[in-house]
C-alpha positions as CSV (number, residue, x, y, z in Angstrom):
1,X,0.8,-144.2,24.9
2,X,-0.4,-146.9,23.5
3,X,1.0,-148.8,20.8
4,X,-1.9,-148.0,18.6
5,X,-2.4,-144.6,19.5
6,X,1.7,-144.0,18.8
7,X,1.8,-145.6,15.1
8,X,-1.4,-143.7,14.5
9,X,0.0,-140.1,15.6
10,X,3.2,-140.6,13.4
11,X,1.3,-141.7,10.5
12,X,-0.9,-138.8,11.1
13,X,2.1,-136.7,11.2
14,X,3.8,-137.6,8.3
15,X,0.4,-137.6,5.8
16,X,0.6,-133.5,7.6
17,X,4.0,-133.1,6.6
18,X,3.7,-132.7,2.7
19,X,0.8,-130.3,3.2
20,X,3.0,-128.5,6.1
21,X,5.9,-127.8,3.9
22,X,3.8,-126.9,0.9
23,X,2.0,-124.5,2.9
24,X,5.7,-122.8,3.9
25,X,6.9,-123.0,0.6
26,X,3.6,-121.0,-0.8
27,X,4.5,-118.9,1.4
28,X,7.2,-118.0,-0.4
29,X,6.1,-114.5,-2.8
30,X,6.5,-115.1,-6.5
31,X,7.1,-111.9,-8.8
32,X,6.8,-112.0,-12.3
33,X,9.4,-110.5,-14.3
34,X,7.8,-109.6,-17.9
35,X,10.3,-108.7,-20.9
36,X,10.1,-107.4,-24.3
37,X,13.7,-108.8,-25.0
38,X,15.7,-112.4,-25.0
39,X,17.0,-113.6,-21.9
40,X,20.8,-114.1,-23.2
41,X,21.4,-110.4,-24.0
42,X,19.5,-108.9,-20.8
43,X,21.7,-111.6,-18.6
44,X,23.7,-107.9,-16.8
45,X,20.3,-106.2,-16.5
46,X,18.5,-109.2,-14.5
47,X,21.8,-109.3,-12.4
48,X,21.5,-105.8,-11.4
49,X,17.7,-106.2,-11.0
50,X,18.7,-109.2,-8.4
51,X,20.5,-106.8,-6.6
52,X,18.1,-104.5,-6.4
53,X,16.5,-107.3,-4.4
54,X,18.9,-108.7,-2.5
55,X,19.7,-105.0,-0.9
56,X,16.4,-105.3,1.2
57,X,16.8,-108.9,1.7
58,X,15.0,-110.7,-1.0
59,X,17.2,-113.7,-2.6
60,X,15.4,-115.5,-5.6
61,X,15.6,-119.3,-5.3
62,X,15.7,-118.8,-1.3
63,X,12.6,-116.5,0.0
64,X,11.7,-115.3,-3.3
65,X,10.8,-117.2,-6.8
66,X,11.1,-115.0,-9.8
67,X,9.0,-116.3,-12.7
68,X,10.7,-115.1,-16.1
69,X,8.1,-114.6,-19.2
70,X,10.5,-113.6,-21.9
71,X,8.8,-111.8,-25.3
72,X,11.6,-112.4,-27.8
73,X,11.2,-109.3,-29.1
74,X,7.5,-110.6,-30.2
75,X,5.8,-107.9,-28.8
76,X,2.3,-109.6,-29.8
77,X,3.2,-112.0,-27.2
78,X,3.3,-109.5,-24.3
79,X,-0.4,-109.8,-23.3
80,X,-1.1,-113.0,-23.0
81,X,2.4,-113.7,-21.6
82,X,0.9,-111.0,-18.9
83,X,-2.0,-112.5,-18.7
84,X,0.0,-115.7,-17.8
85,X,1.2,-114.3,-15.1
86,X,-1.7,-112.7,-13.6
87,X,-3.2,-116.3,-13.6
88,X,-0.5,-117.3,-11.5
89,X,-1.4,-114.5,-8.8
90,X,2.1,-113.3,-8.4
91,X,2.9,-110.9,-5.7
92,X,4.2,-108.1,-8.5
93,X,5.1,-107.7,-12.0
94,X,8.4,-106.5,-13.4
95,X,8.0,-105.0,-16.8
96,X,11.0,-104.4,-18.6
97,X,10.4,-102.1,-21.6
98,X,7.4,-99.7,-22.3
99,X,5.7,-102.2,-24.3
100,X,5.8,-104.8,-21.5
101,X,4.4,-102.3,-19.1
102,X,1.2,-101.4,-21.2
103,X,1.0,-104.9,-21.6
104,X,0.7,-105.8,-17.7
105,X,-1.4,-102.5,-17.1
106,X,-4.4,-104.1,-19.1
107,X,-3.7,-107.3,-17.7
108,X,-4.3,-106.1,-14.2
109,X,-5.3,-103.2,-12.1
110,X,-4.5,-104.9,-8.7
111,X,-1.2,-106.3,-8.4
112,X,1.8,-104.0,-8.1
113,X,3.6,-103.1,-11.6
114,X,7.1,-102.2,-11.4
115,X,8.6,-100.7,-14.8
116,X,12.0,-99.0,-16.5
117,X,10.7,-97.8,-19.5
118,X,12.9,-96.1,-22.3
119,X,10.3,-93.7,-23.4
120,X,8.6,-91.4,-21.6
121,X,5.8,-93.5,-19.3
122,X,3.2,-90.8,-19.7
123,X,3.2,-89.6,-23.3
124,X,2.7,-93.8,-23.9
125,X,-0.1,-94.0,-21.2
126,X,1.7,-96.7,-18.9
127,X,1.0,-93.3,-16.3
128,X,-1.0,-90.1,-16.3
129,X,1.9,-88.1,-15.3
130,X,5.2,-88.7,-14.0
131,X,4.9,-86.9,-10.4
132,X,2.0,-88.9,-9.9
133,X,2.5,-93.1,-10.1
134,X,-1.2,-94.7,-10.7
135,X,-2.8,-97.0,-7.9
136,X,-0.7,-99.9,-8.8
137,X,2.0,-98.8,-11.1
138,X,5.2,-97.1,-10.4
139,X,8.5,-97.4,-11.5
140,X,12.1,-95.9,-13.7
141,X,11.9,-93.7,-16.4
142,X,15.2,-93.9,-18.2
143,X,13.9,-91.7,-20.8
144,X,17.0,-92.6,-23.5
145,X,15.1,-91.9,-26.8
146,X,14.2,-88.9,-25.8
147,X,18.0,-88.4,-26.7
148,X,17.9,-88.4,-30.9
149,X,18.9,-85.2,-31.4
150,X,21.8,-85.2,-29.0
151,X,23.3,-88.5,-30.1
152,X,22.6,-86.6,-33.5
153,X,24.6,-83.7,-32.9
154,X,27.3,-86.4,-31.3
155,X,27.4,-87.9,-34.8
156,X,28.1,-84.8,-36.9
157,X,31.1,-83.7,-34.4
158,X,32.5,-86.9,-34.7
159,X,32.1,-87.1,-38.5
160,X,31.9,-83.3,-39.6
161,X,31.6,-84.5,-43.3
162,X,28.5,-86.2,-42.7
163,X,25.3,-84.7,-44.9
164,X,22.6,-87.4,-43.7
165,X,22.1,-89.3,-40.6
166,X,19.1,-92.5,-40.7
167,X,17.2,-93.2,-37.3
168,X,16.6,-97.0,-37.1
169,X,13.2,-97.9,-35.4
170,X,11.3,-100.5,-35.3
171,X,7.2,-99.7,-35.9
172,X,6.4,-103.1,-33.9
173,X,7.3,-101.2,-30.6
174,X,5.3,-98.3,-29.5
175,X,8.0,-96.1,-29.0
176,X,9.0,-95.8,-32.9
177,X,6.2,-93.0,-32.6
178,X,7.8,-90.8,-30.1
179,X,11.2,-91.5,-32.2
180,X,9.9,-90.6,-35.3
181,X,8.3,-87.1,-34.1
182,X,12.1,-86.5,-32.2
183,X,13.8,-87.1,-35.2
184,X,11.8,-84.4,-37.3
185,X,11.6,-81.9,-34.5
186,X,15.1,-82.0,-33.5
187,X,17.3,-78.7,-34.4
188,X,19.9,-80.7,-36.4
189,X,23.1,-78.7,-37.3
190,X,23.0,-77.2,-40.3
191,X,23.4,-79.0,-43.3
192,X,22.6,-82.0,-41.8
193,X,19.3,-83.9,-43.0
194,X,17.7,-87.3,-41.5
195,X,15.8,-90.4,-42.9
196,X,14.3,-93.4,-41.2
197,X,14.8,-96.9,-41.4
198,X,12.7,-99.5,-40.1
199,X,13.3,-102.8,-38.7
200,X,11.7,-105.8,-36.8
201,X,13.5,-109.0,-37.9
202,X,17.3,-109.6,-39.1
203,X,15.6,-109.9,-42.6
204,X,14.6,-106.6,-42.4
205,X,17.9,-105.5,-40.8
206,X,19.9,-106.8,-43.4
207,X,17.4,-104.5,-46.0
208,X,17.9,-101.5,-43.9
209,X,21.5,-101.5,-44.1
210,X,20.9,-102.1,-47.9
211,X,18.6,-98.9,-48.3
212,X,21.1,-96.9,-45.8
213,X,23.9,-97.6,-48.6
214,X,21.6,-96.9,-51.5
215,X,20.7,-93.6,-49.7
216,X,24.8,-92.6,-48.7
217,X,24.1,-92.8,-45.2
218,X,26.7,-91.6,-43.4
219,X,25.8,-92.4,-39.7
220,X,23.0,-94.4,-38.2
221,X,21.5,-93.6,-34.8
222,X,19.9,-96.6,-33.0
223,X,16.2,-96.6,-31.7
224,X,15.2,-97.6,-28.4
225,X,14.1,-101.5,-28.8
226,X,14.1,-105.0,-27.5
227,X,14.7,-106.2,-30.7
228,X,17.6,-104.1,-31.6
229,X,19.3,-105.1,-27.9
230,X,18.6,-109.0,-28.3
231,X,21.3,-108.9,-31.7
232,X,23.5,-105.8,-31.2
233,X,26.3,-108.1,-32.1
234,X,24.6,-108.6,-35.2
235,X,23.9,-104.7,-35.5
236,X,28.3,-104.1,-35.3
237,X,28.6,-106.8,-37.9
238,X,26.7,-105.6,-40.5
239,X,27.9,-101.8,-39.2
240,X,30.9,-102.5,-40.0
241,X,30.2,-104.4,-42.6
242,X,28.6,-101.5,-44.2
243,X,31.2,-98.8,-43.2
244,X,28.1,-97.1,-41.0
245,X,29.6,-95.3,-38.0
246,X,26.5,-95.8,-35.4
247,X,25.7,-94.2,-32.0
248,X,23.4,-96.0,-29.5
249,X,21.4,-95.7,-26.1
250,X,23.0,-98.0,-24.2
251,X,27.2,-99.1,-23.5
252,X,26.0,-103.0,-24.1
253,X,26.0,-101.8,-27.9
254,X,29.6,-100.3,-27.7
255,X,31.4,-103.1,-25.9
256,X,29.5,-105.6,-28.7
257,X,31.6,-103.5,-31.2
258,X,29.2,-100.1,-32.0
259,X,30.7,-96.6,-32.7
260,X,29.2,-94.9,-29.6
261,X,26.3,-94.7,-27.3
262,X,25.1,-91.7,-25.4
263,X,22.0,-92.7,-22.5
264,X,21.4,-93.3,-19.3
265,X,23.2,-96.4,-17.4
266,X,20.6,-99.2,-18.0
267,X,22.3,-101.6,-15.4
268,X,22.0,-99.2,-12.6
269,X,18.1,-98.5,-13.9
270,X,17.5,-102.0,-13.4
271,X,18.8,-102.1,-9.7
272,X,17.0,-99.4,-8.9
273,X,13.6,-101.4,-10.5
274,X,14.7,-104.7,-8.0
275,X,14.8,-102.2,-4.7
276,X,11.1,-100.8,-6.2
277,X,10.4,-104.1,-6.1
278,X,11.8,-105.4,-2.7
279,X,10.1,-102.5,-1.3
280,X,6.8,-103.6,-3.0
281,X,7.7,-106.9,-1.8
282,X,7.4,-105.0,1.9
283,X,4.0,-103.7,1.7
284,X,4.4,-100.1,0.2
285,X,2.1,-99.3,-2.2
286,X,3.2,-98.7,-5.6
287,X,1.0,-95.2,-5.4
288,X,3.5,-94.0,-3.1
289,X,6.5,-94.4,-4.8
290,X,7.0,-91.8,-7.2
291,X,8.8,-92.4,-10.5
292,X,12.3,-92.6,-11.2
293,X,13.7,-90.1,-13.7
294,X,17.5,-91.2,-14.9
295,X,19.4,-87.7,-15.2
296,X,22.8,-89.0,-15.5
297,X,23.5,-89.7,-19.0
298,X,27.4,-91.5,-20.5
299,X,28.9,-91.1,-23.3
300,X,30.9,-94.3,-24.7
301,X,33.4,-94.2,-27.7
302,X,34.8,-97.3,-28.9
303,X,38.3,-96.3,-30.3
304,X,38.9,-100.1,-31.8
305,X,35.7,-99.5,-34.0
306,X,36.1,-96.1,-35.1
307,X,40.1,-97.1,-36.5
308,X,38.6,-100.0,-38.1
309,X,35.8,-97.7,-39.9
310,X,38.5,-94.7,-40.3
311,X,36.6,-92.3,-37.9
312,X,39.0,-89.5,-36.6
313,X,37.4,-88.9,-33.4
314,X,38.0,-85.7,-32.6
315,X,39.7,-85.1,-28.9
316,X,37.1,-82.2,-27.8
317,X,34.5,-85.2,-28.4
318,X,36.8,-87.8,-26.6
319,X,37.6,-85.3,-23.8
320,X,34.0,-85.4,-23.0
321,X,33.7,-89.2,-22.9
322,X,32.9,-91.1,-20.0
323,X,34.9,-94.1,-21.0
324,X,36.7,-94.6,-24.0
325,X,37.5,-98.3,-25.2
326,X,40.4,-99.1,-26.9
């Protein structure tokens, strides 16, 4: 070869290269991982949603990007946050949280949706039933608030004394609705009466737990919410601040320093969300995967707490418990 001919094959190979490797590295799929909440907080649900993944082979950062869009528990940011990531052309959306899930469902109708929703995902309109996923929407249904009037009945064995019980929601998430309508239909024991509270910033935390004292509240039960997850910490303080024995969805609020929480395991929820979406990822359409229902449900006592708030809990309640943290 000439000596012409050589420096102009290696130039010519070199000006390929760029476009070679970013040709492989589009290769690579992107999925776009949509949440109601903060990312700090929801740091052991990712990790168990990246497990999901990494079960059928799909490690983010290696042959997988995973594009976090993160709502702050502004849920008016969920559509155009969507809408972001439809622009992008990901390969599937994650939606973590009912709200999140509507959101990507009228951002698209073509690519994939893979959602855990707390509420039920057809009495919301993310589906039209749950034994039957839509064309490009499937997912976990870890129907926790569908819980009130258990974590209710929890509450009164554990604090026998108790005459009314508040339900903290907050009206900026869609779910407050089904909430509100399980609080008032639920067969409370007798003698026992409910209110609701309502919440969607720490100012209007802070005033809730003012009106719960002004009311006698003796127990709170926790609403399903991004909101409420993103400062559970700051849900114990003023708890305990308060003297307000409390009873979640979700252990993440116990450990943090709650009373109790009776739901589903979120964690595992999530994995089972990243294995939907590795087998997405694979080429199975989201219309043939039907919908998770969570049927397992914990119970979580926090013995530190309930000394520090003088709660006896009873040992017929603590024999039941799941896990007990002292």
């Amino acid at each position: 070869m000439r000596r012409r001919d050589f420096i102009k094959a290696i130039t010519g190979s070199l000006t390929a290269w760029p476009f070679a490797a970013r040709a492989q590295q589009s290769a690579v799929p992107v999925v776009g991982f949509l949440g109601s909440a903060s990312a700090s907080p929801f740091a052991p649900m990712v990790a168990a949603f990246q497990d999901g993944l990494n079960q059928l082979g799909y490690v983010d950062g290696h042959n997988l990007t995973v594009e976090y869009h993160w709502a702050e528990g502004n849920y008016d940011q969920l559509p155009w946050l969507a809408a972001d990531l439809v622009n992008r052309r990901v390969a599937a959306i994650v939606s973590a949280g009912a709200p999140a899930a509507l959101a990507a469902k009228n951002a698209t109708t073509t690519i994939p949706i893979v959602f855990l929703s707390g509420v039920d995902p057809a009495r919301v309109g993310i589906i039209s039933a749950l034994d039957h996923p839509s064309a490009n929407i499937t997912g976990v249904a870890n129907l926790t608030n569908g819980l009130i009037a258990k974590q209710i009945e929890l509450l009164h064995e554990a604090l026998p004394g108790t005459t009314l019980i508040a339900v903290l929601v907050n009206r900026r998430n869609p779910n407050h609705v089904q909430e509100i309508a399980d609080t008032r239909e639920s067969q409370v024991p007798l003698g026992i009466k409910t209110t609701i509270l309502e919440a969607s910033t720490m100012r209007d935390l802070n005033t809730a737990f003012v009106k719960a004292r002004e009311l006698q509240v003796g127990a709170l039960v926790v609403g399903t919410d991004a909101f409420f997850n993103g400062v559970r910490r700051e849900l114990a303080a003023l708890a305990m601040s308060n003297r307000l024995p409390t009873i979640h969805q979700l252990r993440e609020f116990v450990t943090a320093g709650g009373l109790m929480s009776y739901g589903a395991k979120l964690v595992e929820a999530y994995r089972s969300v990243g294995l939907y979406t590795g087998r997405v990822l694979r080429g199975e359409k989201p219309a043939d995967l039907p919908i998770q229902v969570s049927t397992k449900f914990e119970l979580i006592v926090n013995l530190k707490t309930a000394e520090a708030l003088d709660v006896k809990i009873p040992n017929s309640l603590l024999s039941r418990a799941d896990e007990v943290i002292e």
